[in-house]
C-alpha positions as CSV (number, residue, x, y, z in Angstrom):
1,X,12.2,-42.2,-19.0
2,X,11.6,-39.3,-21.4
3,X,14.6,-37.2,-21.3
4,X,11.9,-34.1,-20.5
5,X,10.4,-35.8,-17.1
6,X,12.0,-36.9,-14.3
7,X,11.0,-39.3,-11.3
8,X,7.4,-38.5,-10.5
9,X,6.4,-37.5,-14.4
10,X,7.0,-33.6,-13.5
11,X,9.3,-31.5,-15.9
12,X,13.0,-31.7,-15.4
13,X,14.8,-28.5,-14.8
14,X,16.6,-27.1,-17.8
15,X,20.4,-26.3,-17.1
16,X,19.3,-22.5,-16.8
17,X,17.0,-23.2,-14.1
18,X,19.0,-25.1,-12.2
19,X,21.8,-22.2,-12.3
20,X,19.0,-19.9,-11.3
21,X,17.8,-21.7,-8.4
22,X,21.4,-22.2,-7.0
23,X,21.4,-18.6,-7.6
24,X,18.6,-18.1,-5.8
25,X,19.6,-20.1,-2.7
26,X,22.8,-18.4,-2.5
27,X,21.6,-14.7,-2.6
28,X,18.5,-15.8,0.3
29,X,21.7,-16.8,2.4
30,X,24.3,-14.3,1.9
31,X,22.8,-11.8,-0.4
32,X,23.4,-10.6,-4.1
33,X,26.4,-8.9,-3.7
34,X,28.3,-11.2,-2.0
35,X,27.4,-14.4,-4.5
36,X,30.1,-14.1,-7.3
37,X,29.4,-16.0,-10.8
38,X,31.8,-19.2,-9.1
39,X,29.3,-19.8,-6.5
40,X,26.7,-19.8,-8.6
41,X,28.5,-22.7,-10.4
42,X,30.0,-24.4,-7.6
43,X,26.5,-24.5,-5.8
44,X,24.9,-26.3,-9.2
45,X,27.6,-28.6,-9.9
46,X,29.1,-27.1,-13.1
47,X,32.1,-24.6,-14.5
48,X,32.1,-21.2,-14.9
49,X,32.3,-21.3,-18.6
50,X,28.9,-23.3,-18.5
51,X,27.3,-20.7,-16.3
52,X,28.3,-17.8,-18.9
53,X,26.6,-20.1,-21.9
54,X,23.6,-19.5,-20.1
55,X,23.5,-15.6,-19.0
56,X,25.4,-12.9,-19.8
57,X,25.8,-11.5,-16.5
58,X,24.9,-12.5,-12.8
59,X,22.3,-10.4,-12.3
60,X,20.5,-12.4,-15.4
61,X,19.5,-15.2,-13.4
62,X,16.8,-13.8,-11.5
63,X,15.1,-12.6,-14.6
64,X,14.7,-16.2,-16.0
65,X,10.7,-16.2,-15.6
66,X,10.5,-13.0,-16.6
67,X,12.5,-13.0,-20.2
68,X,10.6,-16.5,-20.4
69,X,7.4,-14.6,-20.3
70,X,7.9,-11.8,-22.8
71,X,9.9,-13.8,-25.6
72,X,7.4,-14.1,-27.8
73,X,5.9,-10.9,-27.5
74,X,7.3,-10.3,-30.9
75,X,6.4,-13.1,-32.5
76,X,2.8,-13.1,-31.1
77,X,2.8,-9.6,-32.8
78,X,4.2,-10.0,-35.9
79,X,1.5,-13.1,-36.3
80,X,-1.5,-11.0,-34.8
81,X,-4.5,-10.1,-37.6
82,X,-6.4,-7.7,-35.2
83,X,-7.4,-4.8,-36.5
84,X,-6.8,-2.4,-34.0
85,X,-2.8,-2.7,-32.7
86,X,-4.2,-1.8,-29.1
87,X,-6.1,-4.9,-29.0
88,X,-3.3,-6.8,-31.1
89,X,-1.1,-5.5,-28.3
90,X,-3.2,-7.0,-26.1
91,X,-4.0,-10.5,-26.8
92,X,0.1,-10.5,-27.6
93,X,0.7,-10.0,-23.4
94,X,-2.4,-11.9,-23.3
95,X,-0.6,-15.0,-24.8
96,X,2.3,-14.2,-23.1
97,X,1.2,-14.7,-19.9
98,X,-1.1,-17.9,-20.5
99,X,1.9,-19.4,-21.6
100,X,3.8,-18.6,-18.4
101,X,4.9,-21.8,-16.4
102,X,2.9,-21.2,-13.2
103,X,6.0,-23.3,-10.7
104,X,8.1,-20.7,-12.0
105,X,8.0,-17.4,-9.9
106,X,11.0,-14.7,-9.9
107,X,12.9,-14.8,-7.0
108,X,13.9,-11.6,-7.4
109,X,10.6,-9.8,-6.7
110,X,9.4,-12.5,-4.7
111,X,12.3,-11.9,-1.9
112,X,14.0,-8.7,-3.0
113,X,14.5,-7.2,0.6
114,X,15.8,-11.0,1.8
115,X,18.8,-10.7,-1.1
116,X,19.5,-7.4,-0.6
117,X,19.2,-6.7,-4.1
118,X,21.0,-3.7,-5.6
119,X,20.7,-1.1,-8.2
120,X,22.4,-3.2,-10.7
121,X,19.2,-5.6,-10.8
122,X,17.0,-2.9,-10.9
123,X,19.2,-1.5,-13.9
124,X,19.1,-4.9,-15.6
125,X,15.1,-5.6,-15.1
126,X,14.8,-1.6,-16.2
127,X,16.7,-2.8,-19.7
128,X,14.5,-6.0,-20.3
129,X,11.0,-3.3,-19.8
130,X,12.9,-0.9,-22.0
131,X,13.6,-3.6,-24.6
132,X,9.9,-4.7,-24.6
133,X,8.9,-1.2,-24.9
134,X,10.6,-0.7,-28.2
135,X,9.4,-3.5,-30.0
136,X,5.7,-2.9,-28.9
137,X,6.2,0.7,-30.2
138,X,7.5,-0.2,-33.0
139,X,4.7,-2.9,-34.0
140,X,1.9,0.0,-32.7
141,X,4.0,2.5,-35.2
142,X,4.2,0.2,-38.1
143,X,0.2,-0.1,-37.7
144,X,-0.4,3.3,-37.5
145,X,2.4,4.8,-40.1
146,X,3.9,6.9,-37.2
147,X,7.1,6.9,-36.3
148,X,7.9,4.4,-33.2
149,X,9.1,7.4,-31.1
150,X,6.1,9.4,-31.9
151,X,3.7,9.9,-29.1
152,X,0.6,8.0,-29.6
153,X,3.1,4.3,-30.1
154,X,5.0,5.8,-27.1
155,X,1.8,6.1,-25.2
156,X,0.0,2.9,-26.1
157,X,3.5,1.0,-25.5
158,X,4.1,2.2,-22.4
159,X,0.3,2.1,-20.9
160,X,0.1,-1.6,-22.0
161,X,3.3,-2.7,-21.2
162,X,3.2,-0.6,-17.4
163,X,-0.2,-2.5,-16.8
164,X,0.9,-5.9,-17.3
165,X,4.1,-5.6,-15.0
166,X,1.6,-4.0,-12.4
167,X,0.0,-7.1,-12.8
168,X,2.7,-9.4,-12.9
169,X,4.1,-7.8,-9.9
170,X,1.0,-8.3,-8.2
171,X,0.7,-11.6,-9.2
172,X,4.2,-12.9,-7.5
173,X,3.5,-11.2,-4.2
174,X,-0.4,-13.2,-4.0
175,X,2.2,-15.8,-2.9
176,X,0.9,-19.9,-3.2
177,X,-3.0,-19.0,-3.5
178,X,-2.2,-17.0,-6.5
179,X,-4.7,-17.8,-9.7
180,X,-3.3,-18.3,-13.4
181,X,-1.4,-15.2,-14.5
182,X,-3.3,-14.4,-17.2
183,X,-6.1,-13.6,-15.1
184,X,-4.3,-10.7,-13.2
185,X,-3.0,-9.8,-16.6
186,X,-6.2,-9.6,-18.3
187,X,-7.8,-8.0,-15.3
188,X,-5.1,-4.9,-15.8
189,X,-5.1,-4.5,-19.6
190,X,-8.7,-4.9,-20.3
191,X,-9.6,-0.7,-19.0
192,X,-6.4,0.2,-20.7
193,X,-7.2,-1.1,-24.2
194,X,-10.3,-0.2,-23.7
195,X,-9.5,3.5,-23.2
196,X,-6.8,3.6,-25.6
197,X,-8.6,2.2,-28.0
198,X,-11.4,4.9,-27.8
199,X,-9.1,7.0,-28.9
């Protein structure tokens, strides 16, 4: 058997989703704060040290779909040849989300109020917008020769970026007859562009 399929021919799990769904077990049954990193390990049958080779800090497991989905942001930039950055902004979270595993829906939105989730994971998913943020701005300021903290990168950044969580958000809580992400996500950047990029 190809070491990326298990029985059935669907995807096997990668060692970091296998953390986060033991993760995500353990928080729907006794809640975030009371999981501690050694349950998380014990519950997927491996050590503590492997756990930390995979995430930095506990509250990093619930954000697995989400880093997954804005990795290559970046990269999509960087390689983008539209001519306007609001549209090269675009087709970047565009990408992004088309190339979002559908079976793979954070937990952490999906059943907040079940784990009792704290500030500390709204504090970690705040630094992975802020992070995104930054490197938008920067691309829209390297297109435009402004500075990345200058208002107009700031704005189109922040306008983009705010629509597609809308829509991710929105997406999660459509629940099992949700349609392909990049559908909501396209639905909530397309007025946006449009009116930034009338600017």
């Amino acid at each position: 058997m190809d070491e990326t399929t298990r029985r059935g021919g669907r995807p096997r799990r990668s060692s970091a989703e296998v953390l986060a769904d033991a993760a995500a077990e353990l928080f729907l049954e006794q809640g975030y704060a009371r999981t501690t990193v050694d349950h998380i390990a014990a519950r997927a049958g491996v050590s503590r040290a492997t756990f930390f080779n995979y995430f930095a800090a506990k509250s990093d497991v619930l954000w697995l779909e989400l880093d997954a989905a804005v990795a290559d942001v970046p990269r999509f930039l960087a390689a983008s040849t539209e001519a306007s950055p609001v549209r090269a902004v675009e087709e970047a979270l565009l990408a992004a989300a088309r190339a979002h595993d559908p079976e793979r829906v954070p937990w952490a939105i999906a059943q907040a109020e079940v784990m009792v989730i704290g500030s500390e994971l709204v504090a970690s998913v705040a630094a992975r917008v802020m992070a995104q943020h930054g490197a938008v701005a920067a691309f829209v300021g390297s297109r435009t020769g402004e500075h990345p903290m200058s208002l107009w990168p700031q704005t189109v950044s922040g306008a983009m970026l705010g629509a597609a969580a809308a829509a991710f958000g929105v997406w999660v809580a459509d629940g099992v007859g949700r349609r392909a992400l990049v559908e909501y996500v396209g639905a909530a950047l397309t007025p946006v562009a449009v009116g930034l990029d009338a600017h």
